[in-house]
NUBA-82375 format. One line per field, with one value per residue (C-alpha): residue number from 1; residue in one letter; chain; x, y, z. Coordinates in steps of 0.001 Angstrom, whole numbers, always signed. Example, Ala and Ser with C-alpha at 12.3 -4.5 7.8 and 13.67 -1.06 7.14 Angstrom:
<atoms>
num = [1_2]
residu = [A_S]
chaine = [A_A]
px = [+12300_+13670]
py = [-4500_-1060]
pz = [+7800_+7140]
</atoms>
This chain:
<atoms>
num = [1_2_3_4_5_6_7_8_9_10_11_12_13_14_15_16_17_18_19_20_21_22_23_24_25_26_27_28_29_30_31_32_33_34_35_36_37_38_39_40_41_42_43_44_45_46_47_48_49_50_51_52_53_54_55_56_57_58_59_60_61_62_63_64_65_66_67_68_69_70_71_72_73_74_75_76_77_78_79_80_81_82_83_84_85_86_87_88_89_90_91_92_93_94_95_96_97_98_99_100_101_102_103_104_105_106_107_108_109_110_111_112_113_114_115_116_117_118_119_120_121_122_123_124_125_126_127_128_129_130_131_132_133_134_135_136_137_138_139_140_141_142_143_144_145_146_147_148_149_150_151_152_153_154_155_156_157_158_159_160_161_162_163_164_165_166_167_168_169_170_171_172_173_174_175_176_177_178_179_180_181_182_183_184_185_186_187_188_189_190_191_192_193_194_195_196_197_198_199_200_201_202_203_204_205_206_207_208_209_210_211_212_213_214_215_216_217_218_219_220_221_222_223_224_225_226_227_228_229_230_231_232_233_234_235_236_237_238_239_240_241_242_243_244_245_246_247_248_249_250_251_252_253_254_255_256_257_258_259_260_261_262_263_264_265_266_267_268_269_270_271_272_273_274_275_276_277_278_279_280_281_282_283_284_285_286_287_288_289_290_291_292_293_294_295_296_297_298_299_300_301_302_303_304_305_306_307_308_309_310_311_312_313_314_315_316_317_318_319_320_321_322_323_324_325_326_327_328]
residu = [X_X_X_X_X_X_X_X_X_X_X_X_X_X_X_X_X_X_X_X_X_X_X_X_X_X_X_X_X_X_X_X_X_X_X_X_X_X_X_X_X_X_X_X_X_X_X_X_X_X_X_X_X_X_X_X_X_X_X_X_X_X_X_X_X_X_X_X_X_X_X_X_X_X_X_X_X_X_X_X_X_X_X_X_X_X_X_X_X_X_X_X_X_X_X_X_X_X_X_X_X_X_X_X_X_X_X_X_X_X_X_X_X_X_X_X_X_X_X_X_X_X_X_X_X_X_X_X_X_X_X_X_X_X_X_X_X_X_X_X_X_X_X_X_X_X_X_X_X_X_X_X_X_X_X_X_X_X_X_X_X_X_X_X_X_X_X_X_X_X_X_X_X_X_X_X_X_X_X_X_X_X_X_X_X_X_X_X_X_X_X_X_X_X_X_X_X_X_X_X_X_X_X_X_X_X_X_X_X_X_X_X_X_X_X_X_X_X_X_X_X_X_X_X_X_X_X_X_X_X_X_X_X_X_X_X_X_X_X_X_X_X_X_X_X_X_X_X_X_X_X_X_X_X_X_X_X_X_X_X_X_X_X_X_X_X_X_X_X_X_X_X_X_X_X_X_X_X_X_X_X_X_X_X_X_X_X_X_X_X_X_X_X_X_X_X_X_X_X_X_X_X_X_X_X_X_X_X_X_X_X_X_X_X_X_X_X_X_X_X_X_X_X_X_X_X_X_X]
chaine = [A_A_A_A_A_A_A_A_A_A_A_A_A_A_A_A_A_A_A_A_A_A_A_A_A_A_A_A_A_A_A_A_A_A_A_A_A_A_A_A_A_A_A_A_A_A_A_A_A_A_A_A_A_A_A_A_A_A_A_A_A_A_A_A_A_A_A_A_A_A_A_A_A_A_A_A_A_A_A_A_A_A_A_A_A_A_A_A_A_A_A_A_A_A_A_A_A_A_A_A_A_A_A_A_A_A_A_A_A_A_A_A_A_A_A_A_A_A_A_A_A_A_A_A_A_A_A_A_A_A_A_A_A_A_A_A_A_A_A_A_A_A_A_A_A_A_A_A_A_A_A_A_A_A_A_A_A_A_A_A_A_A_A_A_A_A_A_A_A_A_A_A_A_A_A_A_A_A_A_A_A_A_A_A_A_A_A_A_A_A_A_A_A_A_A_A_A_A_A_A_A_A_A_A_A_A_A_A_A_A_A_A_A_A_A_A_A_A_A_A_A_A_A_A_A_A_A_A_A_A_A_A_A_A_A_A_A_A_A_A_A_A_A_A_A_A_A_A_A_A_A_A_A_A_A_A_A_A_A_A_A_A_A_A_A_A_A_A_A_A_A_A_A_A_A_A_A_A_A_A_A_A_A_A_A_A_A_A_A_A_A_A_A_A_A_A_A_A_A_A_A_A_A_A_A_A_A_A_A_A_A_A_A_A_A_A_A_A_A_A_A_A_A_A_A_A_A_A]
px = [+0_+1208_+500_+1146_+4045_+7279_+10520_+13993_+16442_+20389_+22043_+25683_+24889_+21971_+18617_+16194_+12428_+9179_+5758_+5794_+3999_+5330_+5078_+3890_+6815_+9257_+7949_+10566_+10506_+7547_+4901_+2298_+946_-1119_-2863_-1933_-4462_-2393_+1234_+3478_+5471_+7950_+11553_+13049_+11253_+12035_+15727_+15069_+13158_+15461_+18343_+19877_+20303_+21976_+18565_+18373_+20685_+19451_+18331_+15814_+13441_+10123_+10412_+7761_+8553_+5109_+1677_-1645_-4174_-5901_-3796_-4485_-3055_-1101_+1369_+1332_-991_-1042_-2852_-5593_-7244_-9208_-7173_-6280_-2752_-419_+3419_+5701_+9945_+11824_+13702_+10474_+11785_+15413_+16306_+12921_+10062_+7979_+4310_+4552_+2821_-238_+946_+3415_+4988_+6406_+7201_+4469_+6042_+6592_+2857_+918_-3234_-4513_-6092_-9841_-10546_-8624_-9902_-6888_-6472_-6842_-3608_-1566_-2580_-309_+2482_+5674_+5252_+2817_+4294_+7603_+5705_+3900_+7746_+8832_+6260_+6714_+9954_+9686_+6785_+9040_+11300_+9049_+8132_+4554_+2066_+2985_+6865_+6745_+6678_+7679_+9428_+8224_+11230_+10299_+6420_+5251_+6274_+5124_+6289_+6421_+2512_+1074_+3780_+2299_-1300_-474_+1160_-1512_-3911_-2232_-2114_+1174_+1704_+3295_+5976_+6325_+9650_+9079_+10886_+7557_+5695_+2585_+1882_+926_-2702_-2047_-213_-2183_-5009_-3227_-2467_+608_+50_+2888_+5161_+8768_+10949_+13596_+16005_+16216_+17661_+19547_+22305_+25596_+25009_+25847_+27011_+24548_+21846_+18869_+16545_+13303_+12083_+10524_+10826_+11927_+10985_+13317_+13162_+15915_+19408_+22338_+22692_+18562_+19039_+22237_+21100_+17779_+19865_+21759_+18290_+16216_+15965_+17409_+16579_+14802_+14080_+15235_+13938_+15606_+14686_+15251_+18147_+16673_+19146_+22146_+23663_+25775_+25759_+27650_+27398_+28957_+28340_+27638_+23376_+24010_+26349_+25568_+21949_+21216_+20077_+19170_+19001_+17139_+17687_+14447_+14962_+11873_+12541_+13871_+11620_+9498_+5965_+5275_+6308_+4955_+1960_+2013_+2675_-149_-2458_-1304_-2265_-5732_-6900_-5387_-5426_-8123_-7952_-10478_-8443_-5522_-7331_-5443_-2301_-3440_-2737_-4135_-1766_-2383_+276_+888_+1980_+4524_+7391_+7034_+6082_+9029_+11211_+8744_+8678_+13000_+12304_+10076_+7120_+4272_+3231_+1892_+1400_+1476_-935_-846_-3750_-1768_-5090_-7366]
py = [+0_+3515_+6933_+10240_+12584_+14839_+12928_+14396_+12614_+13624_+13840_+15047_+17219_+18520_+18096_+17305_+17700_+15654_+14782_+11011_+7777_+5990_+2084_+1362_-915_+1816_+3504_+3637_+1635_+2783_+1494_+3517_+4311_+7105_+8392_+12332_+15178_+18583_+18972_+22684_+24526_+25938_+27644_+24797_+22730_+25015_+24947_+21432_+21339_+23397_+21729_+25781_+24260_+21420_+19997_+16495_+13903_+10587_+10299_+9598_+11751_+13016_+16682_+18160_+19007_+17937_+16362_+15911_+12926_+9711_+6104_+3840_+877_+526_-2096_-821_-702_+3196_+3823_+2282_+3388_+6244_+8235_+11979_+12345_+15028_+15437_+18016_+17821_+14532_+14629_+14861_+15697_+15834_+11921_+10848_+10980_+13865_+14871_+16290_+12541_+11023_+8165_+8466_+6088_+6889_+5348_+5301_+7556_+10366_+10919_+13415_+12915_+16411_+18714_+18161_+21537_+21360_+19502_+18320_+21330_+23277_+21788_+22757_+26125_+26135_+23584_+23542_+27355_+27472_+25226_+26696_+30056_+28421_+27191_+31031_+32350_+29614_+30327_+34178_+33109_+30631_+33214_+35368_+37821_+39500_+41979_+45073_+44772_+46476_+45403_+42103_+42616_+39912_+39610_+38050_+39023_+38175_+34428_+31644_+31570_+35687_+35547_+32676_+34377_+37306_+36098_+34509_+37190_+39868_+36808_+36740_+40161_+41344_+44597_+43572_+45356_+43203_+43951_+43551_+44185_+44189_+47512_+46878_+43902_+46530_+45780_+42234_+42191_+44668_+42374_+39516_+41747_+43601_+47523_+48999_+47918_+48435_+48596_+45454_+48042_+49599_+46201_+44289_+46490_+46369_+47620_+49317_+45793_+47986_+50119_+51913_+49477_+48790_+45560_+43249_+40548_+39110_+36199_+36533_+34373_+36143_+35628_+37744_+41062_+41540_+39116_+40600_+44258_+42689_+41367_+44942_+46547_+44121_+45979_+44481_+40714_+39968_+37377_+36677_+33242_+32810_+29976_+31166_+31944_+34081_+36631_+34261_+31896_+34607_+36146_+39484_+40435_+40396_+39772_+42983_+42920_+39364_+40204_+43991_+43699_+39785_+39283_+35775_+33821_+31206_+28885_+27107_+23487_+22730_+19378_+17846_+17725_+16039_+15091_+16294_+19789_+19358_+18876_+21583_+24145_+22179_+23082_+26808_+26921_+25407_+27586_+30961_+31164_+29940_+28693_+31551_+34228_+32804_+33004_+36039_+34634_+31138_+30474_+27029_+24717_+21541_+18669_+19933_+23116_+22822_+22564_+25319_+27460_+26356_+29014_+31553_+30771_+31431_+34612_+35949_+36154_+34339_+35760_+33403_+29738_+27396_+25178_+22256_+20213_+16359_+14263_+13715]
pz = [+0_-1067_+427_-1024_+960_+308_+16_+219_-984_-1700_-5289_-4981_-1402_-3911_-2041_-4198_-3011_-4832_-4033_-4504_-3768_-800_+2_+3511_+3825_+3865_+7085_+10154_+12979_+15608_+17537_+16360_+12949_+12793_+9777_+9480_+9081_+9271_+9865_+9163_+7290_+9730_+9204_+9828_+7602_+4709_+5704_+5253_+1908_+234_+1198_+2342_+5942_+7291_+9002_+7908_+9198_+7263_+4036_+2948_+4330_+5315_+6383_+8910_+12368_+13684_+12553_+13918_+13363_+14812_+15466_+12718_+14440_+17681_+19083_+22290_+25012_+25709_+22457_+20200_+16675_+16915_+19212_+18831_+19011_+18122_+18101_+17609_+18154_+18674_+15806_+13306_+9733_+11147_+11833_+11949_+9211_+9850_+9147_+5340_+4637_+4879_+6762_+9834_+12338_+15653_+19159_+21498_+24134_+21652_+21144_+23480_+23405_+21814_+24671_+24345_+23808_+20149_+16814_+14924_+12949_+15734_+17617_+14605_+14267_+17233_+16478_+16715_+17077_+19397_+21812_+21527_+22928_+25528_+26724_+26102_+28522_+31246_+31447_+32027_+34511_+36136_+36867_+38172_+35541_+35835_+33975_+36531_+36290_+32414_+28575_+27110_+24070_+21377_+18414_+14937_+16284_+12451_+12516_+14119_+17379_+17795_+16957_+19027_+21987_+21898_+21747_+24607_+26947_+25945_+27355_+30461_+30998_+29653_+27582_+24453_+22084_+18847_+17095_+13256_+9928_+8151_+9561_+7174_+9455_+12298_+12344_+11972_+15476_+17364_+16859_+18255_+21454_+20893_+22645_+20485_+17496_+16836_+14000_+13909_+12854_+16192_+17337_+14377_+14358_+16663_+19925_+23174_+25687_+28374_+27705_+29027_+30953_+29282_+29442_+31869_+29788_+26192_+24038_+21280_+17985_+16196_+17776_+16625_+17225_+18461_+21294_+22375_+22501_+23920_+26894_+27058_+27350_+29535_+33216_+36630_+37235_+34024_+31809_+28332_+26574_+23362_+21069_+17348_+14727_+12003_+12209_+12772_+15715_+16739_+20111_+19772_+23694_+26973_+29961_+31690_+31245_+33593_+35780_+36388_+36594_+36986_+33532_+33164_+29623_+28867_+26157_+24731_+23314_+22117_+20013_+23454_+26196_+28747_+28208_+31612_+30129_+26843_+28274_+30537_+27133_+25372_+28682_+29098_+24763_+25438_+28756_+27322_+23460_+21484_+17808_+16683_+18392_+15896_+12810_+11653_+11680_+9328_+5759_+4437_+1730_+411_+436_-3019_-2657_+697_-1800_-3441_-417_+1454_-62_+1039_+4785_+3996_+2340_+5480_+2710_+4707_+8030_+11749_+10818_+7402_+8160_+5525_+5100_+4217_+4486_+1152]
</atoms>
């Protein structure tokens, strides 16, 4: 039996990208099969498809960094056919097939059940993205960050993770600055909560190691030289969670914002960790931002077309989330 999904395969360190017919045979090893309904189009995955980043480590491959759907058939006692499931990280699209098919097999304990309070399309309208956030804002609440201490500064606030962040913040209470390069997409993220928006200019370029204090808080999605002047400008004792590259892997800093002012950093791993605090994202998602509130920030693809839009996610031409529709 044959189902229909992206394949990368590798011609002379050429990646080369096509919508083909798959034999059932030729699934990984997993104890779950689960027949996908939506999956993403994410930055990494169109690092991935387009072969411009270093993404996949075994080829073949199924790119997608998460999927959502029902079991199809189960080998292990935990789940059974019908079931919701959803899964985002672990290696999806990277070492592991990922959700850009129609069919997808996985080890039981890398499946979460989907929060009753989402459909299957509704759980990847966050994503990836979404749950990368939610991980964001726990840990600035962790460290004790809250509403009446001052802004949150939201980086890359037109992508994925900088829109469902700060739909989540303004939720909780938080005043929001979104930092954009894109100032036509104003209205856009004022209706998802932000109170003001910045230009990404006023933090992309090299910086003062210690500047005025002016935020409570930062989620930043950018790296580079925006998460080090975000540092030099987050006041005494904040928080800075960092989780994203667009800009580069650079850090051009130092460490005066930690050790003069007690700056702490987070780093955000979101392919690597617990269900415990997977679930915990997926919980703070489903109590505080509701699909409809993120309808805004959705564009809808076929199977079809996630090749092709791939190199738009690189260029910064789509805006929130790529939702791609994989089942028939």
């Amino acid at each position: 039996m044959t189902f229909k999904g992206l394949l990368l395969t590798q011609q002379e360190r050429t990646t080369l990208a096509t919508l083909a017919d798959i034999d059932e045979a030729g699934l990984p090893d997993g104890d779950v099969d689960v027949d996908v309904e939506w999956s993403t189009l994410n930055y990494k995955d169109g690092l991935a498809i387009t072969g411009k980043g270093a993404v996949v480590r075994s080829w073949p491959m199924v790119p997608g960094i998460d999927f959502s759907g029902t079991v199809r058939s189960s080998r292990h006692a935990d789940w059974a056919p019908g079931d919701r499931v959803v899964l985002t990280g672990w290696g999806l699209g990277e070492t592991r097939w990922g959700g850009l098919a129609e069919r997808a097999r996985v080890p039981a304990d890398m499946l979460l059940r989907l929060p009753a309070a989402f459909s299957t399309r509704d759980a990847m309208v966050h994503g990836t993205a979404g749950v990368t956030a939610a991980l964001c804002v726990m840990a600035l609440q962790k460290h004790g960050v809250t509403p009446h201490q001052g802004e949150i500064l939201v980086t890359g606030a037109a992508g994925g993770v900088g829109s469902v962040a700060i739909a989540l913040l303004a939720s909780l209470g938080f005043a929001v600055v979104a930092s954009t390069g894109r100032p036509e997409e104003q209205v856009y993220l004022t209706g998802l909560g932000a109170s003001r928006v910045v230009d990404r200019a006023t933090l992309g370029a090299p910086g003062k190691p210690l500047q005025k204090e002016v935020w409570a808080g930062v989620v930043d999605t950018v790296g580079s030289h925006t998460l080090a002047n975000a540092c030099a400008s987050t006041r005494a004792e904040g928080a800075v969670a960092a989780c994203g590259l667009a800009q580069g892997a650079d850090f051009p800093s130092s460490v005066m914002p930690f050790i003069l002012r007690g700056v702490c950093l987070y780093g955000i791993n979101s392919v690597y960790q617990s269900n415990a605090h997977r679930a915990a994202a997926w919980d703070l998602l489903a109590r505080h931002v509701s699909s409809d509130r993120l309808a805004s920030m959705v564009t809808e693809i076929g199977l079809e077309q996630a090749i092709a839009t791939a190199g738009e996610v690189l260029a910064g031409r789509t805006r929130g989330r790529t939702l791609v529709k994989v089942a028939r």
